[in-house]
C-alpha positions in Angstrom: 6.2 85.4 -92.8 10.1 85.6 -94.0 11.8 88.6 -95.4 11.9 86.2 -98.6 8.4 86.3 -99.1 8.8 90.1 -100.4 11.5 90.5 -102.7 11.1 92.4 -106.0 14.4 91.3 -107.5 13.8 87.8 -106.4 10.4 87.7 -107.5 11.6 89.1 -111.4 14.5 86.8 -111.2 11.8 83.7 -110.9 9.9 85.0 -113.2 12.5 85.5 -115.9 13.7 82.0 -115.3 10.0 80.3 -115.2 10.0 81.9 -118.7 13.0 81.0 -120.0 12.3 77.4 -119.2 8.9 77.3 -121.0 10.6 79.1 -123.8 12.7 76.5 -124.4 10.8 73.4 -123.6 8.4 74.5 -126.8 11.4 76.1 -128.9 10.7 74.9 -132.4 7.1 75.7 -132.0 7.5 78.9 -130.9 10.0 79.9 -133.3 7.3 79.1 -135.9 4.9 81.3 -134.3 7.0 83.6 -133.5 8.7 84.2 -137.2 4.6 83.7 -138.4 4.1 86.9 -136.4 6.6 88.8 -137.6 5.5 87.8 -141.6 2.0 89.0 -140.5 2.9 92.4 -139.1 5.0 93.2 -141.7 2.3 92.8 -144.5 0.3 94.9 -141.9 0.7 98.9 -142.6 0.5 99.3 -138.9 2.7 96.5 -138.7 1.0 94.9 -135.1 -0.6 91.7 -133.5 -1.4 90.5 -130.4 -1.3 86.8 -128.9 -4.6 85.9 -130.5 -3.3 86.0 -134.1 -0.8 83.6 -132.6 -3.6 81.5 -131.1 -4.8 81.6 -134.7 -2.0 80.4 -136.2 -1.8 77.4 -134.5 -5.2 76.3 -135.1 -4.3 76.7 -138.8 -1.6 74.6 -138.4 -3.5 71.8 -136.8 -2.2 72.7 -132.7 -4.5 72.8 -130.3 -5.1 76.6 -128.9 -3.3 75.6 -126.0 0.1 74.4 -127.1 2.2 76.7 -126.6 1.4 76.6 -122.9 3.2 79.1 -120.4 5.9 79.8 -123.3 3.3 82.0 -124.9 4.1 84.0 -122.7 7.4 84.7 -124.3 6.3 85.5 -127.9 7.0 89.0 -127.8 10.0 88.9 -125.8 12.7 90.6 -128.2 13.8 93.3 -129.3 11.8 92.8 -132.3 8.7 94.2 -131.1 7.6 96.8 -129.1 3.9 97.4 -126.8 1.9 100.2 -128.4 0.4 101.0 -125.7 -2.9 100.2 -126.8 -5.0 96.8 -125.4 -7.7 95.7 -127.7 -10.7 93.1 -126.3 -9.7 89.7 -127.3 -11.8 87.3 -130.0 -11.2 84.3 -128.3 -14.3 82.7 -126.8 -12.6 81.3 -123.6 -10.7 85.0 -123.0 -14.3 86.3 -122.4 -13.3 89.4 -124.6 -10.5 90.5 -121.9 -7.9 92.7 -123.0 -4.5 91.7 -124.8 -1.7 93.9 -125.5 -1.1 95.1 -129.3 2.6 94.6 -130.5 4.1 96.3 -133.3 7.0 94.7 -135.1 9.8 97.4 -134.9 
């Protein structure tokens, strides 16, 4: 075992570029989701969602549930939104009613 094999900063730094990768490889996709989102929680008097009214969206819009891949996990990555703090069981079959994070549009 290296030194390299613990590194916070490294570690982020991969993270944050895995991310940025899957981001852009879906782009247009996610933008749709993304600006989706944003309509929803605004016609919302909390004004928050979490990734399965994404999920939902693309089923809507004939995607499979699925094909956003890793880059859903950069649909809440601005400075539009902010966690609440609050987790909520998820409705999705397959996510065996784990928890997902509630975002509110700031």
């Amino acid at each position: 075992m290296t030194a390299e094999t613990f590194d916070l900063f490294e570690g982020e730094k991969a993270r944050e570029a895995g991310i940025s990768q899957a981001a852009q490889s879906k782009n247009p996709l996610l933008n749709k989701v993304r600006a989706h989102l944003c309509v929803l929680a605004a016609s919302r008097s909390n004004r928050c969602v979490t990734a399965d009214d994404a999920t939902k969206f693309l089923v809507e819009i004939g995607e499979k549930e699925t094909a956003l891949g890793n880059a859903a996990g950069s649909l809440f990555n601005s400075s539009e939104w902010e966690p609440t703090g609050c987790w909520t069981p998820s409705t999705r079959v397959t996510n065996h009613a784990r928890s997902v994070r509630v975002w509110r549009l700031r």
